[in-house]
N, C-alpha and C positions, 0 to 999 in steps of 0.2 A: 759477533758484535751487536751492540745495542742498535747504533745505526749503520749509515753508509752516504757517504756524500760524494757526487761526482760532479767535477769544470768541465763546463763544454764550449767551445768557443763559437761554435753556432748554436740558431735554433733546434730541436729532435725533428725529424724529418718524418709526416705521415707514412703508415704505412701503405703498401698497394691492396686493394680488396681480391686478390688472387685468393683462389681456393683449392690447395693442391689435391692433385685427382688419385691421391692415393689413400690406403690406409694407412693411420700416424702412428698408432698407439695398439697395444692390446688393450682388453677388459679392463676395465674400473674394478676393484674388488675392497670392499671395506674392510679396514683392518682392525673392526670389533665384531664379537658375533651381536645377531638383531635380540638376542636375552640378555645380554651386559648393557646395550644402550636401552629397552624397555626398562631394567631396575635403576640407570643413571636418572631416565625421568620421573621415576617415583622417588628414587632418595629427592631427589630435587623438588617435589609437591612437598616432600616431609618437611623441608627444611621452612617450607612456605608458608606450611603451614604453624611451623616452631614460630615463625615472625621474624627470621634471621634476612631473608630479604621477602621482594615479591615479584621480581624475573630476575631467569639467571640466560644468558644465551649457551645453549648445550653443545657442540661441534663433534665430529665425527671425523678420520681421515679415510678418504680413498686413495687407493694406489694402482699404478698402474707403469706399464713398460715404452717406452718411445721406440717403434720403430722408422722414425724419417731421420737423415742423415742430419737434418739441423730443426734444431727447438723450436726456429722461429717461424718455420712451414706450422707445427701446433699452432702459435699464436696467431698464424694468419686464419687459421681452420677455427681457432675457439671465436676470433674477433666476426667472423661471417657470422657464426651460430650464436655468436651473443654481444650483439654489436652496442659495445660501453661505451660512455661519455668518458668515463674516465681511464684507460685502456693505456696500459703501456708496459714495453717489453724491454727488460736489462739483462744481456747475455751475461756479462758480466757476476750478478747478482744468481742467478738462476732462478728467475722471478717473470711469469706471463699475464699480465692481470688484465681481466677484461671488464671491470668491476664498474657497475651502472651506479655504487655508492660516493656521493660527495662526502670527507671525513669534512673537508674545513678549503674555502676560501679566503684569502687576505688580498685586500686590495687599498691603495690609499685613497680617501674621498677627496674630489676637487676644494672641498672647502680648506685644505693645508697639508702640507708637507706631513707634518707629523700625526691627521686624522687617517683613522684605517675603518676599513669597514670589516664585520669580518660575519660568513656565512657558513653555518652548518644544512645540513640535509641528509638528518639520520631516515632509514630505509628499516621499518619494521610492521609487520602485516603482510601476510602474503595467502595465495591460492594459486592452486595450478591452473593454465590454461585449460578454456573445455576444445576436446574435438571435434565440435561445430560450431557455428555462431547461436546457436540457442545457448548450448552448454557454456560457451564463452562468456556470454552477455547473463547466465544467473552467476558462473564463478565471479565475475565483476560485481554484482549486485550482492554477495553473500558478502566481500571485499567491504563494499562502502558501508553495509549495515552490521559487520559483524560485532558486539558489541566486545568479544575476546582480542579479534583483531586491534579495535580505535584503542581499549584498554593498554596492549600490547605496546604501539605508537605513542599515546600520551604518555603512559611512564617514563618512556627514553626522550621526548621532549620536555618534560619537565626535568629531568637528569641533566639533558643540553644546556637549558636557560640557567640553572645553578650554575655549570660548568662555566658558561661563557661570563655570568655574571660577577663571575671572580676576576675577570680580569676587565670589562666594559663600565664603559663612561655608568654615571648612576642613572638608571631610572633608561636605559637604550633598548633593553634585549627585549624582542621582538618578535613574536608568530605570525609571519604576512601569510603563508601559507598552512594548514594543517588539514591533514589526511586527503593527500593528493593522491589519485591512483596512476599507476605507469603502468602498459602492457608490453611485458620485456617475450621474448619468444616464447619461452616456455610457463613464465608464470607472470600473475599481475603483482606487482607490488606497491606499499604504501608509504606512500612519505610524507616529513612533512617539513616545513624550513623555517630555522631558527636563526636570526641575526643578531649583532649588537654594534656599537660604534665602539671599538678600542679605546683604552684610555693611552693618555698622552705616552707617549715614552716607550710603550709596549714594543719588546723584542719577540721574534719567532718562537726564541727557547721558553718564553713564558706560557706563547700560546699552547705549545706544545707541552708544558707544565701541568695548565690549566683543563685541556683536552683529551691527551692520550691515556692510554686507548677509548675509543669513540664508546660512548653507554650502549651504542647500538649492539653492539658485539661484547659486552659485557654483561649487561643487566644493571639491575638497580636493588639496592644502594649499592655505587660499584667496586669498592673495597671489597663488601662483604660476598658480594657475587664472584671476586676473583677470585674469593678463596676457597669457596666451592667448585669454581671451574679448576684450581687446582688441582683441587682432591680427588674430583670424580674425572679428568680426562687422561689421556693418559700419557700427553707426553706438551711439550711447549708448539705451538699453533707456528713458529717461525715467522716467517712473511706473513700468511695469511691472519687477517682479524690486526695488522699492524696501522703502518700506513706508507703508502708511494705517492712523491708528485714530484712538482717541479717548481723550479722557484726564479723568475725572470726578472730584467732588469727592471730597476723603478720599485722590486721589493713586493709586486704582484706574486702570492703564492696558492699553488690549490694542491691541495694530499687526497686520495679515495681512499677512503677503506677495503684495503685488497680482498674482499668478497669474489667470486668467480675464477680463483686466481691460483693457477697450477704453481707449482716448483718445481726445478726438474737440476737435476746432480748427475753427468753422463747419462746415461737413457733411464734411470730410475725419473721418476712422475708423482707429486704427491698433488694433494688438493684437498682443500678441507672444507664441509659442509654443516649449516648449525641452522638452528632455530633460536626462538624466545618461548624460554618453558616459565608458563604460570599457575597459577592453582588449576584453571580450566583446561590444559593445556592433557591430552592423553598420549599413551606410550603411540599407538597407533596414529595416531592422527600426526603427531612428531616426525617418524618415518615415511609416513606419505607424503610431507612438507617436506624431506630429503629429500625423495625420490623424485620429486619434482623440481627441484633445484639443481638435481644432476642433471636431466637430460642436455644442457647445453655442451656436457663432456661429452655423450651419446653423441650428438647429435656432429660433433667435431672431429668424432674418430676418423671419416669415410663421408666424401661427399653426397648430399641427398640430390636426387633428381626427381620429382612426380613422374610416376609411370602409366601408362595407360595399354593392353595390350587387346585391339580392337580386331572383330574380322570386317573383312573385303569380301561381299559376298554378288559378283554380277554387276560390278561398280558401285555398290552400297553399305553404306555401313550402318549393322543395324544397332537400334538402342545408343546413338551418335552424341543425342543430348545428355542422356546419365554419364554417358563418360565424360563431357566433356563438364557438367556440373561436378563431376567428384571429381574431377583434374584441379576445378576453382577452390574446392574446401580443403584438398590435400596443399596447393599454394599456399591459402591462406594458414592454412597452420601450422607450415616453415618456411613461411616470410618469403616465397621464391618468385618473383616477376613473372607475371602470366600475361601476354597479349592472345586472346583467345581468336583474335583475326590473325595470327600468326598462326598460331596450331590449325586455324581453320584452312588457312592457305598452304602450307605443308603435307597436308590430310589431300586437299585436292588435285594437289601436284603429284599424291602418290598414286591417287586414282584414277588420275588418266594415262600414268605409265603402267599402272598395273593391265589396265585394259579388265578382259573377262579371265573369269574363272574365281577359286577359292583361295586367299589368303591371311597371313597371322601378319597383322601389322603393328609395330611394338612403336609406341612413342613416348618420349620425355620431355621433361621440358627442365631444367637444371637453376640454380640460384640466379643465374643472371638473364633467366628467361632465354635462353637457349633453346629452339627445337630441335629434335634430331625424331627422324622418321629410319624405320626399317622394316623391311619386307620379305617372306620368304612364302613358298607354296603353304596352303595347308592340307596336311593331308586326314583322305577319310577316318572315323575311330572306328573298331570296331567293340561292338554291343553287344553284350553287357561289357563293363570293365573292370577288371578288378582291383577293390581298395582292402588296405592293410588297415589297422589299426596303430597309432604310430608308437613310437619303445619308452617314451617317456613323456611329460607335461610341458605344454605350453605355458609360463610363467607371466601370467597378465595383471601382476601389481608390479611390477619390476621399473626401470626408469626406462630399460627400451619397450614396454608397452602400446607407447602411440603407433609405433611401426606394425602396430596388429589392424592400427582403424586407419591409416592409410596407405595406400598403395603406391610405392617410391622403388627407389633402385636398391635401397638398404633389405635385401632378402638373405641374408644370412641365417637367420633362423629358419625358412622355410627351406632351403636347399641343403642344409645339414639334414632336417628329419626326411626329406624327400631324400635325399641319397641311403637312408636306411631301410627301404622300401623294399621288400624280398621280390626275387628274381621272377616277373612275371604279372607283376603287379601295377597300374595305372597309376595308382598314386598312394597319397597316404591321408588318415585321418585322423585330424589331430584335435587335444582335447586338453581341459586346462586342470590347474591342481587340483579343483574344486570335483574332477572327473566327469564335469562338463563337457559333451562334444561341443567344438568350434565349428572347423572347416576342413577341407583340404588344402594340399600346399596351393594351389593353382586354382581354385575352384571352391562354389558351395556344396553344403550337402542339402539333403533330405532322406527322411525317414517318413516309411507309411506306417503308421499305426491307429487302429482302430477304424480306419476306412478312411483317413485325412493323410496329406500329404504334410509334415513337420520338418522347423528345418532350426538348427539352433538361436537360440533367441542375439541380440548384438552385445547383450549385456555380458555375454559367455569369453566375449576376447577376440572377435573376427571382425574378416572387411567386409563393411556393406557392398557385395557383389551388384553388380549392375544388373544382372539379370532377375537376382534374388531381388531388388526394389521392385523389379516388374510384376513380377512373377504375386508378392507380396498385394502390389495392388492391384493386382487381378484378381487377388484373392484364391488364387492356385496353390499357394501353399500361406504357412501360418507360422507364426512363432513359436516356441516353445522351448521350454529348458530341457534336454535331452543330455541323457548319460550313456556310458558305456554299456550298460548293463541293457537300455534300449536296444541295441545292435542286435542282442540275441534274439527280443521278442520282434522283431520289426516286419512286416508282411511284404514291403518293398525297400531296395535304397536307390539313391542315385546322385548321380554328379552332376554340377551343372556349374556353368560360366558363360560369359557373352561371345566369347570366341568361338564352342564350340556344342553350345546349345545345350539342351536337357537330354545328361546321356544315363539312360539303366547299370544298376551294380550288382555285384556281387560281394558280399564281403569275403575275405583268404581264411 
């Protein structure tokens, strides 16, 4: 159906911020290969440059499988990980939207019965979050000056103000705001708000005449953008790119733009992801703005927790402050509650039961700022150890990516390549497409070559190991971009972590 309208005789009832402690879903998997959507955004420049428009918004579908008994455990998991203004879930429908976009307000102004006020807040401009607050604070700043981004933004508010202008008072429609920045979890985005005052008489169905679907999600000119978004996608967007609200007594209405917003049909999962392609606008740089748009799915599958896995060594814990600085940069970059006099008072609660000797003390800290402490002996290693080389690549442009630069409970990808480890072997090391060494699953590395101690650079795909920051500004070892092909000429290797110190290798 075109649409779908539901009576309720109550209010919709918020939902609870529960975060179910399982896994929801399998993989996200895109259902184009990445050489069919690179030629979608060049036909799309061609057209731009034909003069046929000057953005078209390009979409993509992910898919994926539900494994939780009910849909609505997902949208309790998406709304943690992408907590929407405008959010809401219709079993019904088969429709999760956690969508941070305003399509359209309607409200009546105190000055009369038949005055409306009516507010748009299209959502276009974006950049990924960075994985520290340096990297944060230039993605924001690339955000507010980018000259392709405001470009991006102004075309679909000047789209909006036509739009609205069709049906408002003469001379009303209004930019109070333009190019607002939001920091949603995984990306910054830009907004900006366009108003007008309705004219007299104005019905819903007109607004929705004059509006749908939002230029945000279309492009501009928007006739001639949908008809390229016909040609080139490959099937109709359903719910997603539509629009969901609700519409209350007294004639008060607000719709989102279902941006962030799964569908699900018994355990099948769809969810659609897009950009605004402009002349500026490249094959790459488009996918990377995916790839960063998805992580909220990523981030939904399986709950995160920050992990910290420190030793106890004689009632002390050494190197106490880097963990507990990367425990803060890992909170801050999935929104997770951190009282760091809680961790501090849990930490010391364990070390006075632990009393003397050696142990591995594993800590988390969970979205609602939960601690949980655990303790087991540690036992001695013996030196040298031996490391594998791991069977396949570390993928560090992917959307689960950030799980490489922080350290949380989401280790799935380390515990796969570490279980491929041959029989006898300490650990594994692992290296990315580029045939960059990384790390190991548990641990840093180092290479001796030339008479220096080398250890892979951060840029290669790994976690700033806590020991490896020491170590760094001690000036004990050094960065550098190290390959596979290093391994063979290398004079020394070695393992090393804060749990269990700087241990000698051998490589299998």
């Amino acid at each position: 159906p075109l649409a779908e309208f539901a009576v309720y005789e109550t209010a919709p009832q918020p939902w609870p911020a529960d975060n179910p402690a399982v896994r929801l879903n399998e993989d996200w998997l895109d259902t184009q290969a990445e050489a069919a959507e690179h030629a979608q955004v060049e036909r799309i420049r061609d057209y731009i440059r034909a003069g046929d428009c000057y953005q078209v918004n390009l979409t993509t579908r992910l898919q994926s499988r539900l494994l939780a008994d009910d849909p609505a455990a997902l949208f309790l998991a998406l709304q943690r990980s992408q907590p929407g203004s405008f959010s809401i879930f219709l079993r019904e429908a088969g429709v999760a939207s956690v969508s941070p976009e305003l399509f359209f307000d309607w409200r009546p102004l105190p000055e009369g019965p038949h005055t409306w006020l009516l507010a748009t807040q299209p959502m276009k401009g974006t950049a990924p979050r960075g994985d520290d607050r340096v990297a944060d604070e230039a993605a924001q700043a690339y955000l507010r000056t980018s000259e392709k981004e405001r470009a991006e933004n102004l075309m679909i508010v000047d789209l909006l103000r036509n739009d609205l202008g069709r049906i408002a008072e003469l001379g009303s429609v209004r930019v109070p705001r333009l190019f607002e920045l939001h920091a949603l979890p995984t990306v910054w985005q830009m907004t900006s708000t366009v108003t007008a005052i309705g004219r007299r008489g104005l019905s819903l169905a007109e607004v929705f005449g004059a509006l749908f679907p939002c230029g945000s999600v279309t492009g501009a000119p928007k006739v001639r953008a949908m008809q390229v978004i016909k040609e080139l996608e490959p099937g109709p967007r359903g719910w997603y790119c539509g629009a969901l609200g609700l519409i209350q007594p007294g004639g008060v209405a607000t719709f989102n733009v279902p941006i962030r917003t799964v569908e699900f049909e018994g355990a099948a999962l769809r969810c659609g992801i897009g950009s605004a392609i402009t002349l500026d606008s490249t094959p790459e740089g488009e996918l990377a703005e995916w790839r960063a748009k998805t992580r909220f799915l990523l981030r939904a599958q399986a709950p995160i927790a920050a992990l910290e896995t420190l030793g106890l060594h004689g009632g002390e814990y050494p190197r106490l402050a880097g963990h507990l600085a990367r425990l803060q940069r890992t909170a801050r970059h999935f929104g997770l509650r951190l009282s760091l006099a809680a961790v501090r008072e849990a930490l010391g609660a364990e070390r006075l039961a632990a009393g003397e000797g050696d142990w591995r003390v594993r800590l988390t800290v969970d979205a609602d700022g939960r601690v949980a402490v655990q303790r087991q002996p540690l036992l001695p290693t013996a030196v040298p150890v031996l490391l594998a080389l791991a069977a396949e690549p570390v993928h560090t442009r992917g959307p689960a990516a950030e799980f490489l630069h922080h350290k949380t409970t989401r280790r799935e990808l380390y515990e796969r390549l570490s279980a491929t480890r041959p029989a006898g072997a300490f650990d594994v090391i692992l290296w990315n497409e580029a045939g960059e060494l990384t790390e190991c699953s548990f641990g840093n590395l180092a290479l001796r070559l030339d008479g220096r101690w080398l250890t892979p650079r951060l840029g290669a795909g790994l976690l700033p190991g806590v020991m490896r920051e020491q170590l760094l500004r001690e000036g004990r070892i050094h960065e550098a971009r190290l390959t596979r092909e290093d391994l063979a000429r290398a004079e020394g290797l070695a393992f090393f972590n804060s749990l269990r110190g700087w241990l000698d290798a051998i490589l299998l």
